[in-house]
KOLMIVO-754669 format. One line per field, with one value per residue (C-alpha): residue in one letter; residue number from 0; x, y, z. Coordinates in nm, 4 decimals, always signed. Layout:
REM KOLMIVO-754669
type = [A / ...] $
seq = [NUM / ...] $
x = [X / ...] $
y = [Y / ...] $
z = [Z / ...] $
***
This chain:
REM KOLMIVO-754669
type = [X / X / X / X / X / X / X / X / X / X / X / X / X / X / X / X / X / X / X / X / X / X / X / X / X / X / X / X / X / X / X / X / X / X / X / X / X / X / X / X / X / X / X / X / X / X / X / X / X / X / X / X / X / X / X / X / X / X / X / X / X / X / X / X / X / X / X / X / X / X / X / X / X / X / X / X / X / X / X / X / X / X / X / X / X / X / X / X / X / X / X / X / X / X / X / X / X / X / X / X / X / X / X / X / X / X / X / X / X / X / X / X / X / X / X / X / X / X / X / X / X / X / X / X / X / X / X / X / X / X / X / X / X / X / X / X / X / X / X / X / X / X / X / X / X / X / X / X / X / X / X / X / X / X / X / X / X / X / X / X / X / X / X / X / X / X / X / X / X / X / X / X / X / X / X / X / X / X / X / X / X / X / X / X / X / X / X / X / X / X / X / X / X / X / X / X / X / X / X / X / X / X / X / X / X / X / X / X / X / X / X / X / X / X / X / X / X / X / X / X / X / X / X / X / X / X / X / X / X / X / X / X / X / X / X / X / X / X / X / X / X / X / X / X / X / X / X / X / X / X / X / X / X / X / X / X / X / X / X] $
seq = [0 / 1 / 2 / 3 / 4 / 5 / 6 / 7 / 8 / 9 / 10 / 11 / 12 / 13 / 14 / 15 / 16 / 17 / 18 / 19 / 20 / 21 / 22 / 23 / 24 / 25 / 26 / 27 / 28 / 29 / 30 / 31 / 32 / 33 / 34 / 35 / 36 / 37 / 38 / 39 / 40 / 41 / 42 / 43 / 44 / 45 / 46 / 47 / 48 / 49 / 50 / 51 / 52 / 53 / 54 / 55 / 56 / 57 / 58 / 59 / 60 / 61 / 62 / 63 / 64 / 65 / 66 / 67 / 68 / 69 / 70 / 71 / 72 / 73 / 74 / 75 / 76 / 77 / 78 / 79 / 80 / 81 / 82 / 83 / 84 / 85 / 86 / 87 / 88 / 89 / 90 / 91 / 92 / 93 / 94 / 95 / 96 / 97 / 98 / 99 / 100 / 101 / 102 / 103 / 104 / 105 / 106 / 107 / 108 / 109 / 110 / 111 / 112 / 113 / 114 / 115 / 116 / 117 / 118 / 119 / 120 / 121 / 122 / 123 / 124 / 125 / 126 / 127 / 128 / 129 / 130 / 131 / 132 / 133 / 134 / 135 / 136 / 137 / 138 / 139 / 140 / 141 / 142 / 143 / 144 / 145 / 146 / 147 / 148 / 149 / 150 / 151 / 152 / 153 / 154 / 155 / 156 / 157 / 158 / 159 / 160 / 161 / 162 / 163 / 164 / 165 / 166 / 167 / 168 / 169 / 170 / 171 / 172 / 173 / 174 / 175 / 176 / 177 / 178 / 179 / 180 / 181 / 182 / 183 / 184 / 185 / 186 / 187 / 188 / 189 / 190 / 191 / 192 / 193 / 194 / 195 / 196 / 197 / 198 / 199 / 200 / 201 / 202 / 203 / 204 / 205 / 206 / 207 / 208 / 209 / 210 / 211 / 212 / 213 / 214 / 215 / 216 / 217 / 218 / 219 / 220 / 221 / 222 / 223 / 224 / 225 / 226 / 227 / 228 / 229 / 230 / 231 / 232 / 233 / 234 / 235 / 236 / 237 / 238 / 239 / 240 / 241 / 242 / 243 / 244 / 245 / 246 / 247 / 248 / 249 / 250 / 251 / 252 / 253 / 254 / 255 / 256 / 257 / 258] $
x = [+0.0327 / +0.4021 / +0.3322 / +0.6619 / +0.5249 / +0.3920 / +0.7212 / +0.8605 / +1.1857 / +1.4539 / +1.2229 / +1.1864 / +0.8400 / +0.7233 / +0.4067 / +0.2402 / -0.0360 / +0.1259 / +0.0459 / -0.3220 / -0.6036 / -0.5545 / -0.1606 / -0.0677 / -0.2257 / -0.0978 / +0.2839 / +0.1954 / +0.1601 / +0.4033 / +0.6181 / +0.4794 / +0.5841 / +0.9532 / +0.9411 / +1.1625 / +0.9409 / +0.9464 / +0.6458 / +0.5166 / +0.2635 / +0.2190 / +0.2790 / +0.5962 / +0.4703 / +0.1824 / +0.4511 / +0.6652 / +0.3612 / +0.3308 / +0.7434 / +0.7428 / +0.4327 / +0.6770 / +0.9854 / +0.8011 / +0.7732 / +1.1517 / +1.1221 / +1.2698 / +1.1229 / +1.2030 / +0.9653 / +0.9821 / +0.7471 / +0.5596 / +0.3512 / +0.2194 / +0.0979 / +0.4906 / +0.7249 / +1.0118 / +0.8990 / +0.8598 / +1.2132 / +1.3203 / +1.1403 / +1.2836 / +1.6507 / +1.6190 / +1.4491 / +1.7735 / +2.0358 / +1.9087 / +1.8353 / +2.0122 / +1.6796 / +1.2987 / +1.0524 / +0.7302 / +0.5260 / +0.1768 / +0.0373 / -0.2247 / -0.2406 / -0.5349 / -0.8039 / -1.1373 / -1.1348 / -1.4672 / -1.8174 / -2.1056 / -2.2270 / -2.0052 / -2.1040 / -1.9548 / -1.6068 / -1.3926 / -1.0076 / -0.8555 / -1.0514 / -0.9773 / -0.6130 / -0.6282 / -0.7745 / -0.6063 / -0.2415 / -0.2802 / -0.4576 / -0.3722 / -0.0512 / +0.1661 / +0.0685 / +0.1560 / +0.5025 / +0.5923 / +0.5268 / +0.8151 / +1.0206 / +0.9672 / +0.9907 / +1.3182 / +1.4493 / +1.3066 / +1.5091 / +1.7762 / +1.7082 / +1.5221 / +1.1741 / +0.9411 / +0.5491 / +0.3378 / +0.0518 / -0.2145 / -0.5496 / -0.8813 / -1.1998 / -1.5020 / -1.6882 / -1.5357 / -1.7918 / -2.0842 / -2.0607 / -2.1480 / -2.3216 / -2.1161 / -1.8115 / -1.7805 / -1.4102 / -1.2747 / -1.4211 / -1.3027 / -0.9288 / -0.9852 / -1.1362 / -0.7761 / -0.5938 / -0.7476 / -0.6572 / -0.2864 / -0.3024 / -0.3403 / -0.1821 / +0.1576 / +0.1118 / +0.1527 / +0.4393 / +0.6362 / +0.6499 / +0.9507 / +1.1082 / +0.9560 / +0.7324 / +0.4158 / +0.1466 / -0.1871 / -0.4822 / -0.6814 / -1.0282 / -1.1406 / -1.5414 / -1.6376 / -1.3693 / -1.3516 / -1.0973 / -1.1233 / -1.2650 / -1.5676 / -1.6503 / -1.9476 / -2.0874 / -1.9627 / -1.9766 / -2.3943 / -2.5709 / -2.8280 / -2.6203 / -2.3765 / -2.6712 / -2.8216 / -2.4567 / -2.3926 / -2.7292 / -2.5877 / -2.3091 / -2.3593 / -2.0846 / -2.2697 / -2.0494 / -1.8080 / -1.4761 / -1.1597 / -0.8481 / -0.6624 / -0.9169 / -0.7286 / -0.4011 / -0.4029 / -0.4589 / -0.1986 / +0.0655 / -0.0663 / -0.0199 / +0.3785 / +0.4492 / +0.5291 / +0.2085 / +0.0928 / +0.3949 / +0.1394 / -0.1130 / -0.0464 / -0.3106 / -0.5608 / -0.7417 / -0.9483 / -1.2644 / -1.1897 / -1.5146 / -1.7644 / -1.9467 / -2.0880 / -2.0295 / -2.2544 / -2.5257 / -2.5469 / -2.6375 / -3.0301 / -3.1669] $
y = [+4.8471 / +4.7591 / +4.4177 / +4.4128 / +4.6344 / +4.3530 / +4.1490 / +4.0549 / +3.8641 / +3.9223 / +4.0435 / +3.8322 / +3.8046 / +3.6467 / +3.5223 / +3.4246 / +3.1602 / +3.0666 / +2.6840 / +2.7028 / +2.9146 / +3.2348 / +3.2514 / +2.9203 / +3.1282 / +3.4396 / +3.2737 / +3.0525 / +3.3783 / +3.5349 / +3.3064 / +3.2380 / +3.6203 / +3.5669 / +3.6323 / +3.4366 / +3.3497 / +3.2816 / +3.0910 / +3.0925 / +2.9464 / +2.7330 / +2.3652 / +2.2707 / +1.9473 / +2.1527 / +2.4482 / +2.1757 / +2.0513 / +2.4538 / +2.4747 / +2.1738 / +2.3193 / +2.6497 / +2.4453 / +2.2627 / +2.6199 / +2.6287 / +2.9030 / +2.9050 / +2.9176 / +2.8733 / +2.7469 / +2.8802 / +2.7491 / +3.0667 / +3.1400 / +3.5203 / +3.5777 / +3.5185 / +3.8180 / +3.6043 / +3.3483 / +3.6858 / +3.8329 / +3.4486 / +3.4716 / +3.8343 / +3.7100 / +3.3768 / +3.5341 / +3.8112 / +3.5187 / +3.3541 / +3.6061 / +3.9380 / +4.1461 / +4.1987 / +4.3479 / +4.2219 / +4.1186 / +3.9653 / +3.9812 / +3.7011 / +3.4949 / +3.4786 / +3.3476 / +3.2871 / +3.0496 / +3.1364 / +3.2339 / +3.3280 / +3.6796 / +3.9090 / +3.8543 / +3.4788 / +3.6297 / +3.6175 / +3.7744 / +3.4883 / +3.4564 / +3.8172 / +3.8444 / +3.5227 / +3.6826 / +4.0449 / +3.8642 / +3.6894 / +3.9226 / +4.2811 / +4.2194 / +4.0251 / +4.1883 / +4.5160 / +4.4033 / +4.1772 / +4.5039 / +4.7130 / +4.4166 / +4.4160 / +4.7813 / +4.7349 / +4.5208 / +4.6857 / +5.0251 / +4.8809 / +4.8090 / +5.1328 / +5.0575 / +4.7886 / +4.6413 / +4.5515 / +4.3932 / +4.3455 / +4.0797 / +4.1502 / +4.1226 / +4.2827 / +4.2336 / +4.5517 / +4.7011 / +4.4985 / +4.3033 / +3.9528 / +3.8066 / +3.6132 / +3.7406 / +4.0299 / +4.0665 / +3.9079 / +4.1926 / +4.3977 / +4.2831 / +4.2888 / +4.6763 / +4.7684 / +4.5912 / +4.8542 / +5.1002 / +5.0297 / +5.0160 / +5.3515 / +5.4963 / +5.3137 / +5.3846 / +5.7655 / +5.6697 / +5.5241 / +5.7087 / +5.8923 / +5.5128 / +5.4208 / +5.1549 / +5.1673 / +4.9721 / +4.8223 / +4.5967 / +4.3296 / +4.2825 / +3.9621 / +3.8268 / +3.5155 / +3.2417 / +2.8829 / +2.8280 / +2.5952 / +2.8873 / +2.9042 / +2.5290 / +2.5445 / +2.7804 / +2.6078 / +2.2298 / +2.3018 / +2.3431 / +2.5348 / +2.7634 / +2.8104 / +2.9281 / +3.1497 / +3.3264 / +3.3373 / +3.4909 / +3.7962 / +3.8305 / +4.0363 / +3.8167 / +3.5032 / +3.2483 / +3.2772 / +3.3303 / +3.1245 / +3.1399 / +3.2290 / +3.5177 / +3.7005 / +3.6138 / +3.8849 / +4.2247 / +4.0475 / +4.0507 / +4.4299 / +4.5659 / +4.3872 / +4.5180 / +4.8254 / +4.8252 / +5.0005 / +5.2331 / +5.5474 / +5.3670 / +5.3553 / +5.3579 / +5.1490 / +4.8909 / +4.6423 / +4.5041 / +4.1594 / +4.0249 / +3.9579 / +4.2901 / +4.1320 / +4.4391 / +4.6017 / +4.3094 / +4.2779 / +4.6815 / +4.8043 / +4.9287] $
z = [-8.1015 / -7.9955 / -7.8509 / -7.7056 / -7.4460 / -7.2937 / -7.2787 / -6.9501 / -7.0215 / -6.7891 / -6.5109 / -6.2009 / -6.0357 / -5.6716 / -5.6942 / -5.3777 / -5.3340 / -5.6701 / -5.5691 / -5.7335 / -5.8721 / -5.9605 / -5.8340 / -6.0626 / -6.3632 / -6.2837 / -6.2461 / -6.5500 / -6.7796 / -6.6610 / -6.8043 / -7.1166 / -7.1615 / -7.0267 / -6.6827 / -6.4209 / -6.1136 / -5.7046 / -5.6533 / -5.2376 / -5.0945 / -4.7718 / -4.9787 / -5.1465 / -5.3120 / -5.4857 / -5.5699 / -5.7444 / -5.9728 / -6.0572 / -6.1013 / -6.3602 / -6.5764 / -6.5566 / -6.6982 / -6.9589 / -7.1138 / -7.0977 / -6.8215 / -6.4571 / -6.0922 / -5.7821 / -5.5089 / -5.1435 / -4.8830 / -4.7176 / -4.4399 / -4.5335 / -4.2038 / -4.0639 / -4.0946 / -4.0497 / -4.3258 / -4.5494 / -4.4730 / -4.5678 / -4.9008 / -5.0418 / -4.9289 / -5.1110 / -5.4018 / -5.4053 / -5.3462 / -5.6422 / -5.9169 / -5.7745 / -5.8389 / -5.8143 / -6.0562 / -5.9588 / -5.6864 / -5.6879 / -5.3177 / -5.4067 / -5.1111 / -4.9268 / -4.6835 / -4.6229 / -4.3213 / -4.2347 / -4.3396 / -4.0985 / -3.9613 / -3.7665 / -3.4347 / -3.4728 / -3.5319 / -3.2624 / -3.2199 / -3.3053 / -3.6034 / -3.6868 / -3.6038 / -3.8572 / -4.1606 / -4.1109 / -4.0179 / -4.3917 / -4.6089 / -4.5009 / -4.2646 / -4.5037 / -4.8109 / -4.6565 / -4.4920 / -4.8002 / -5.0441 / -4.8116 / -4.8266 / -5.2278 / -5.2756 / -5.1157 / -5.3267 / -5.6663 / -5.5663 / -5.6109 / -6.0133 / -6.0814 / -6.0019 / -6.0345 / -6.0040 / -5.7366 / -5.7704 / -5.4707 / -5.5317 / -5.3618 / -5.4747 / -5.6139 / -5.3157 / -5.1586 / -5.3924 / -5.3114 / -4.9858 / -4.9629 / -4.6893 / -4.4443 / -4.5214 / -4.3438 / -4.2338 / -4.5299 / -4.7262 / -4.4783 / -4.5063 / -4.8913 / -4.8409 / -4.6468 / -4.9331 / -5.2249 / -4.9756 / -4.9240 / -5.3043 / -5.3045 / -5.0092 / -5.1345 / -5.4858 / -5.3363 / -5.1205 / -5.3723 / -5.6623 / -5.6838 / -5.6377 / -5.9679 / -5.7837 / -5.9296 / -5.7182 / -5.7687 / -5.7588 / -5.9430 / -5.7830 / -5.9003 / -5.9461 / -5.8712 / -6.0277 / -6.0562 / -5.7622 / -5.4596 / -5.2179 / -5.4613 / -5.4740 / -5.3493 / -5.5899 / -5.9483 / -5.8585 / -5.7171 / -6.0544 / -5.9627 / -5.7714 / -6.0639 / -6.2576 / -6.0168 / -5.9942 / -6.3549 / -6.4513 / -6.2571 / -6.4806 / -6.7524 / -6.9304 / -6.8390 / -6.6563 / -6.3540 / -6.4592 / -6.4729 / -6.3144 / -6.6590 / -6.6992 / -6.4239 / -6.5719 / -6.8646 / -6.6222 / -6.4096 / -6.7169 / -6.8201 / -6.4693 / -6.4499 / -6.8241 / -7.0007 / -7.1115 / -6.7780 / -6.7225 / -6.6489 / -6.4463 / -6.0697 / -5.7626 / -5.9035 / -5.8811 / -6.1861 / -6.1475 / -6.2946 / -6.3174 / -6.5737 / -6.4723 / -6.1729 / -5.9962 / -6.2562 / -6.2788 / -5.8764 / -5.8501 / -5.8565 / -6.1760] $
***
């Protein structure tokens, strides 16, 4: 296999919640493999830490502040992204929130309008603002993060699966839409992973083990597990795929469904 297929040097990619988890290891790959990156996320201070783990690899960033949910603080992030490097090539819709777990009836509109303004509003507006910008250099990547839980629904967290369920949807619908733009769009569903939103689940021993004996691989996964799909779906390497979405996780899908 042509490994340069997987090379991403000269391409610029926005990462958002880049500041941790799964966005810090998605941004970090990226460039180990050459890319230039925008990293977003709500905290400056914790995008610097990410920005000086990025430079120590002798690659560049750039950190924006971002609030997602804000379509003025998204119009702010594609023209500072174009002002400093003149072009787009990826985008990694990663952030993402679960401020809430309990059953649906608790959910009020705020709570909604919360969730959906974050998870399916921005991702959807930021991806028109990207596509945008990638027409003008022939095409480009975008990259949307849900989960596998769209598959199998978890208890509790009913409208964040929901949000995550529209997500894998726009996938698709905009993977149709922009085609003949050379835009090629879609997901990573990721498993359970050892982020901050899962702390509950890997720091209780018991409950680690009672997760992890559903996983046909046999552990939760890490952050940097995520990372490789990430670099497949912004390379070369996935030139004829478009409209999908990867189950990124363990086979927990697999190990949660009946016999």
């Amino acid at each position: 296999m042509d490994t340069s297929m997987f090379d991403l040097t000269g391409k610029v990619a926005l990462v958002t919640g880049a500041s941790r988890g799964i966005g810090e290891a998605i941004a970090l790959a990226y460039s180990r493999f050459g890319a230039r990156l925008v990293l977003a996320s709500r905290k400056l201070e914790a995008l610097e830490a990410v920005r000086k783990n990025i430079e120590a690899q002798n690659a560049k960033a750039i950190c924006v502040p971002t609030h997602v949910g804000s379509l003025e603080a998204l119009s702010e992030l594609i023209e500072k992204t174009m002002d400093e490097y003149g072009r787009l090539d990826v985008l990694v819709n990663n952030a993402g929130i679960v401020p809430a777990t309990g059953p649906p009836e608790d959910v009020d509109e705020q709570l909604w309008n919360k969730i959906m303004d974050v998870n399916l509003k921005g991702s959807f507006f930021l991806a028109n603002s990207a596509a945008e910008a990638m027409r003008g250099n022939g095409g480009g990547s975008i990259i949307n993060v849900s989960t596998y839980a769209t598959r199998r629904p978890t208890p509790g967290l009913g409208v964040y699966i929901m949000s995550k369920a529209a997500v894998d949807m726009m996938t698709k619908v905009l993977a149709q839409e922009w085609t003949g733009a050379g835009i090629r769009v879609n997901g990573i569903a990721p498993g359970l992973i050892r982020t901050s939103i899962t702390k509950t689940l890997w720091e209780n021993e018991k409950a680690r083990e009672a997760v992890e004996s559903k996983v046909p691989i046999g552990r939760i996964g890490e952050p940097d597990d995520i990372s490789g799909a990430a670099v497949f779906l912004a390379s070369d390497a996935s030139k004829y795929i478009s409209g999908e979405t990867i189950l990124v996780d363990g086979g927990l899908a697999i190990g949660l469904s009946p016999v």
